[in-house]
VEXPAPA-601390 format. One record per residue (C-alpha): residue number from 1; x, y, z. Coordinates in steps of 0.001 Angstrom, whole numbers. Layout:
# residues N
ATOM resi    east   north      up
ATOM  NUM       X       Y       Z
...
# end
This chain:
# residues 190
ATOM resi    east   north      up
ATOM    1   16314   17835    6706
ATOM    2   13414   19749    6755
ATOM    3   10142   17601    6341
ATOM    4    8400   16282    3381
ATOM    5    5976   18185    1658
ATOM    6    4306   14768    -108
ATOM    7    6019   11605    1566
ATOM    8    5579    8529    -483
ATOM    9    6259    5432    1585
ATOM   10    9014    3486    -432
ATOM   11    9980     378    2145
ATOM   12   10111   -1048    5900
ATOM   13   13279   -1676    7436
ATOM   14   13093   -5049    9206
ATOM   15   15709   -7138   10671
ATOM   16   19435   -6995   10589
ATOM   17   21601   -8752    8762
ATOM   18   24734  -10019    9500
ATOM   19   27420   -8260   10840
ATOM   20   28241   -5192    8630
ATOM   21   24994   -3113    9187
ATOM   22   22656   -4467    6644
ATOM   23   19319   -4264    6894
ATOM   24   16640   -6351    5217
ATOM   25   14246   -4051    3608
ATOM   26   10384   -4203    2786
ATOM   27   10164   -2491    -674
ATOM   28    6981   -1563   -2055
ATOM   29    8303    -147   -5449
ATOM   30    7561   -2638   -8245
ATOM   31   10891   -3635   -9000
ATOM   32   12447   -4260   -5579
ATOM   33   16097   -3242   -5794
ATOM   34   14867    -128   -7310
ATOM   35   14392    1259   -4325
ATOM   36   17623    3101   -4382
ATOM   37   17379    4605   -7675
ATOM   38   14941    7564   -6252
ATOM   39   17828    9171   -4127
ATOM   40   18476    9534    -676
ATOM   41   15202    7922    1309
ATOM   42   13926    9700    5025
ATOM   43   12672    8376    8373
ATOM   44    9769   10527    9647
ATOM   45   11948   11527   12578
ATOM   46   13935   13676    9730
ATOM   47   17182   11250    9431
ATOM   48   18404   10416    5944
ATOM   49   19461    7486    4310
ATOM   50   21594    7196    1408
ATOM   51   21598    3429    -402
ATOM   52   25287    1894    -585
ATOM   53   24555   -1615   -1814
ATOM   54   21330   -3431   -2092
ATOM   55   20777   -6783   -3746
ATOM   56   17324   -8635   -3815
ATOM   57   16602  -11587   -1113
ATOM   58   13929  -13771    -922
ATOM   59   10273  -11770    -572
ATOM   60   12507   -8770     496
ATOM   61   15876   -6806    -563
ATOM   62   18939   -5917    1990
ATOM   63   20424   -3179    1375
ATOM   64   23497    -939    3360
ATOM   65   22970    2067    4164
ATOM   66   26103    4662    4462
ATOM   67   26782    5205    8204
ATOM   68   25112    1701    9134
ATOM   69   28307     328    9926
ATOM   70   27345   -2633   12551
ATOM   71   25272   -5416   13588
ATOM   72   23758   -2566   16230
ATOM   73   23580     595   14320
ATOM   74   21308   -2098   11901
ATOM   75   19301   -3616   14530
ATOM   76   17952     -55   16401
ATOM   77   16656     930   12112
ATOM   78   13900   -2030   12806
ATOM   79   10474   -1264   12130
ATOM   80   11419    2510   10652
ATOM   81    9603    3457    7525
ATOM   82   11649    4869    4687
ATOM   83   10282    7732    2520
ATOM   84   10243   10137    -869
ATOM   85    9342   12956   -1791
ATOM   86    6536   12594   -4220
ATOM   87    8403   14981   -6777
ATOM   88   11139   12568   -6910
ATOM   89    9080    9603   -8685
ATOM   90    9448    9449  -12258
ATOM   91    7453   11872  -14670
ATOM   92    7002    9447  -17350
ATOM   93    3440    8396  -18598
ATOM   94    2005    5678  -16873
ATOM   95    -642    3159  -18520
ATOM   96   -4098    3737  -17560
ATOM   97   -3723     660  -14894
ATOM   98   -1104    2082  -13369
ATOM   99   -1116    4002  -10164
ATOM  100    1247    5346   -7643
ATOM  101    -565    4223   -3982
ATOM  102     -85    7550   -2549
ATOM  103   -2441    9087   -5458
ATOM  104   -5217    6577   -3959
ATOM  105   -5338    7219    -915
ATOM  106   -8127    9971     101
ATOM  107  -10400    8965   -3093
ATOM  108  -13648    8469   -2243
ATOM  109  -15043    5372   -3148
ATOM  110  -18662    5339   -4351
ATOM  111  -21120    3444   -5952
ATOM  112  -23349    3698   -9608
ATOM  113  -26198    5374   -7436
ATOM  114  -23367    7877   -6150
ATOM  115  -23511    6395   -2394
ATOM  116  -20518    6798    -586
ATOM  117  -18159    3727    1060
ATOM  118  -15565    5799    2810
ATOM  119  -12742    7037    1837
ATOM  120   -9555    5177    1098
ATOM  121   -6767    5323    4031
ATOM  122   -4213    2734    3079
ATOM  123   -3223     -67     662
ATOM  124   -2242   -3112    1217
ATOM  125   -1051   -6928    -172
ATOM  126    -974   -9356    2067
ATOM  127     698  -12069    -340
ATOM  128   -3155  -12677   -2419
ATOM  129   -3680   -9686   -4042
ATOM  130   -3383   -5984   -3330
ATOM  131   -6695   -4609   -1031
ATOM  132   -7686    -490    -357
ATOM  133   -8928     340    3014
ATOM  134  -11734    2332    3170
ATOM  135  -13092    4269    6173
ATOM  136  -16273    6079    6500
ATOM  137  -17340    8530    9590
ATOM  138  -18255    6796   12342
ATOM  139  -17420    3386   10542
ATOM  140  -15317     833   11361
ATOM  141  -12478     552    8037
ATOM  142  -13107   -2466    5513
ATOM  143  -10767   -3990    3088
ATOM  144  -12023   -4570    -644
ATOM  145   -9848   -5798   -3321
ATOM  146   -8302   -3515   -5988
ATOM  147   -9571   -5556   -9011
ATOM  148  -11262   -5068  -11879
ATOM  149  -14374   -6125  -10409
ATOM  150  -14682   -4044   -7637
ATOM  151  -12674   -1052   -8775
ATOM  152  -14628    -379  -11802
ATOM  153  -13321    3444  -12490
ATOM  154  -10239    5667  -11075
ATOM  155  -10763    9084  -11402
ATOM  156   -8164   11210   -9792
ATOM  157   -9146   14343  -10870
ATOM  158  -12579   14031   -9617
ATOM  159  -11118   12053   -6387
ATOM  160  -13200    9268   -6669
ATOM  161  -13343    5658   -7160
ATOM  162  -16235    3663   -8810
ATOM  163  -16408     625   -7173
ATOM  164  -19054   -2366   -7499
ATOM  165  -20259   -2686   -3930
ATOM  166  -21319   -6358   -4517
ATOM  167  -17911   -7592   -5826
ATOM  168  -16158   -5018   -3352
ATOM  169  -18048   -7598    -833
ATOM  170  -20250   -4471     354
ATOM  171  -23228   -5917    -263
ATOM  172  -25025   -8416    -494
ATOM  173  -26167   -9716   -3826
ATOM  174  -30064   -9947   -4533
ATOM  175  -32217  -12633   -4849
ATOM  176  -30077  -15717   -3265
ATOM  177  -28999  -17057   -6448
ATOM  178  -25476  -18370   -7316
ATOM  179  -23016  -16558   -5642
ATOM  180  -24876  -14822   -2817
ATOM  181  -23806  -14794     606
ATOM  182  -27099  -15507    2032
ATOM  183  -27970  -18496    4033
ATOM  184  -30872  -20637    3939
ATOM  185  -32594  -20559    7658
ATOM  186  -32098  -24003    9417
ATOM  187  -35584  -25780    8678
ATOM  188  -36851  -27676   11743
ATOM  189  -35332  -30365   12664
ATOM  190  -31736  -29363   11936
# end
């Protein structure tokens, strides 16, 4: 297999299961078992996988892969990452919510006065809500949640995100009123 122009990350294989070769499978497509509906899926290393079976589990779906065929073959797929080519999502028209996570990553994300927060490198959900990672030069990365608060605008064209740096939890917000994250200073005697 030659390698992917666009890779879109579609699932984590995790643990076997049972006997017969099946794997449990981290999908990140929204509809879990779908994860075989977008044709054969690739390693990095260049092997393909082609989706026998796959039925949903709890927080996960197992699935068999054709020439998985033991408890072994399963166990050595552990902790491989399972890909698409970005051509082979669907065409259709999605909502103006709607995003595919490979077209965020890169955006920059910047504020109303046009400053720059990094840039995003990776999405994740961690079981309370989805979060982008954004890295800046020199910067260590930071995790801000992809809401409506924070995210205000996505604009893939431009490659940007507008993002509220206070609700992002960038910044602090002025003046110490409700909701700030500053602290009084002890007062003497404390």
């Amino acid at each position: 297999m030659a390698k992917l122009e666009n890779p879109v990350l579609m699932g984590t294989v995790g643990a076997a299961q049972g006997l017969r070769g099946e794997v449990r499978v981290k999908s990140y497509t929204i509809d879990p078992v779908a994860l075989g509906d977008y044709g054969h899926l690739h390693a990095e290393d260049g092997r393909t996988f082609e989706v026998l079976e796959i039925r949903e589990a709890k927080n996960m779906v197992v699935v068999r892969f054709r020439g998985v065929n033991d408890r072994n073959a399963a166990e050595a797929l552990n902790g491989l990452d399972l890909y698409i080519e970005r051509d082979n999502l669907p065409d259709e028209e999605l909502d103006d919510d709607e995003f595919f996570y490979a077209d965020l990553e890169g955006l920059e994300a910047v504020d109303a006065t046009g400053r720059s927060h990094g840039t995003v490198t990776g999405i994740f959900d961690f079981g309370a809500g989805d979060l982008l990672e954004l890295k800046g030069p020199g910067k260590r990365p930071v995790l801000i949640p992809f809401s409506e608060a924070a995210v205000l605008e996505i604009d893939l064209e431009a490659g940007r995100l507008l993002i509220d740096p206070v609700a992002a939890g960038l910044d602090e917000e002025e003046g110490g009123g409700p909701g700030s994250r500053r602290r009084r200073p002890p007062e003497e005697g404390e």
